[in-house]
C-alpha positions as CSV (number, residue, x, y, z in Angstrom):
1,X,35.9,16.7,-33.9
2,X,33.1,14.3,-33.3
3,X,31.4,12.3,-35.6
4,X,28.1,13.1,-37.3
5,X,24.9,11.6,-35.8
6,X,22.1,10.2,-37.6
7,X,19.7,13.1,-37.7
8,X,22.2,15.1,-38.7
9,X,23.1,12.7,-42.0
10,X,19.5,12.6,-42.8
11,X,18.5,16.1,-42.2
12,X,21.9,17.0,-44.5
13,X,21.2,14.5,-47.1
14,X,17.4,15.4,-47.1
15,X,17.9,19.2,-47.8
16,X,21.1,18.0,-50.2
17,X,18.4,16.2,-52.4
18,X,15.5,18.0,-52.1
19,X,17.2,21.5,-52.6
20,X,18.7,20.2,-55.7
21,X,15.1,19.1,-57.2
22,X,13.7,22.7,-56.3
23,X,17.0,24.7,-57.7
24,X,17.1,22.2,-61.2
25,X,13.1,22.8,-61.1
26,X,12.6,26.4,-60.8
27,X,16.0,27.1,-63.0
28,X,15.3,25.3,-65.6
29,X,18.8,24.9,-66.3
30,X,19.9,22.4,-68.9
31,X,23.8,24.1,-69.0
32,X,26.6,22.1,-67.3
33,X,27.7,25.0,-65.5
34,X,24.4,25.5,-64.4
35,X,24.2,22.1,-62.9
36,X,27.3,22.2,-61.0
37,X,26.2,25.6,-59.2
38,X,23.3,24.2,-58.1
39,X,24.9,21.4,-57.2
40,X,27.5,22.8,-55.6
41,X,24.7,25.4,-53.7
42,X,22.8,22.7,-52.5
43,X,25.9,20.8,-51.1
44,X,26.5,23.8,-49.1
45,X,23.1,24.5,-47.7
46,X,22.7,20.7,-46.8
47,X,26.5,20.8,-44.6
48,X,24.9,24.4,-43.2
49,X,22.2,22.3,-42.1
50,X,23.9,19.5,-41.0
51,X,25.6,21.6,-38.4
52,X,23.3,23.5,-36.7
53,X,20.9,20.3,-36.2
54,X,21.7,20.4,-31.9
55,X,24.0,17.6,-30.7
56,X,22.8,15.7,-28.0
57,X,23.8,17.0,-24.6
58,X,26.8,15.3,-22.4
59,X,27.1,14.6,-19.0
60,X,28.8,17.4,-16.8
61,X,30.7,15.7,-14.0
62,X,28.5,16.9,-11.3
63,X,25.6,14.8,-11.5
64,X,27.6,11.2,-12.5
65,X,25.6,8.6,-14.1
66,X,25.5,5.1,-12.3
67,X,27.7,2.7,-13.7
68,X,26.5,-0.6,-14.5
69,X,26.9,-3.8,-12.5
70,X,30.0,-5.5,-14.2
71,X,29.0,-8.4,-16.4
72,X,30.0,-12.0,-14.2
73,X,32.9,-13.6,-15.8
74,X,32.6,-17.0,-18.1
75,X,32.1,-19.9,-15.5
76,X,31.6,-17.8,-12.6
77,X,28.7,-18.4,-10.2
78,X,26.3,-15.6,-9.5
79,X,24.7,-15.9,-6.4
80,X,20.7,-14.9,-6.5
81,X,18.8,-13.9,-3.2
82,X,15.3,-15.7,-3.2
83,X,12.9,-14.7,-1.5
84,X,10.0,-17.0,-0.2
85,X,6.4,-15.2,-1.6
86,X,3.8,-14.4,0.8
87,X,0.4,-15.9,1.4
88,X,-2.3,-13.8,0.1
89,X,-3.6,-11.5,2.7
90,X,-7.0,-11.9,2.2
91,X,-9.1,-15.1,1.3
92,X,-9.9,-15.9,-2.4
93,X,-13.4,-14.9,-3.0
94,X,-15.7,-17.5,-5.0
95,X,-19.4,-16.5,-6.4
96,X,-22.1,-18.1,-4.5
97,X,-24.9,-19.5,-6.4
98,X,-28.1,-17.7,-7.4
C-alpha cells in the first residue's frame, strides 16, 4: 500500500477539522454521545477524502526517464572540456559626440 502524500494529509486533515466545526455548530450538541458521532462522522468523511485526492502518476516503462550522471567518487578527478570563447562578431559600437 503506498504511503499518503502531502495533499492528501492536508486535504484529510482540513475536511477532518473543518467538518467537525460545522457538525458541533449546526448540532448544537453538548451530549458526549453526540460528540463522538460527529467526531467519528467527520473522521470518516476526512479518510473518504483523503483517498480520492488523485495520486500522482508513474512512469510506464515505455517512455524511460534518463538516469542521472553518477555522482564522481571522493578524490576522483573530473575532467571538464573548456572551450576557448569567440571574438565578438561585430565591432563594439561607441556614441559619437554631438
Amino acid at each position: 500500500m503506498p504511503r499518503p502524500t502531502a495533499a492528501q494529509l492536508a486535504y484529510g486533515s482540513c475536511t477532518v477539522i473543518f467538518s467537525t466545526l460545522a457538525m458541533l455548530l449546526l448540532s448544537e450538541t453538548s451530549s458526549g454521545l453526540g460528540i463522538t458521532v460527529i467526531a467519528l462522522a467527520a473522521l470518516a468523511l476526512g479518510l473518504l477524502v483523503a483517498m480520492t485526492v488523485p495520486l500522482p502518476k508513474q512512469r510506464t516503462a515505455e517512455a524511460p526517464a534518463e538516469a542521472p550522471a553518477p555522482a564522481p567518487v571522493a578524490g576522483e578527478r573530473v575532467r571538464v572540456r573548456r572551450e576557448p570563447v569567440a571574438a565578438a562578431l561585430e565591432p563594439v559600437r561607441e556614441p559619437t559626440a554631438p
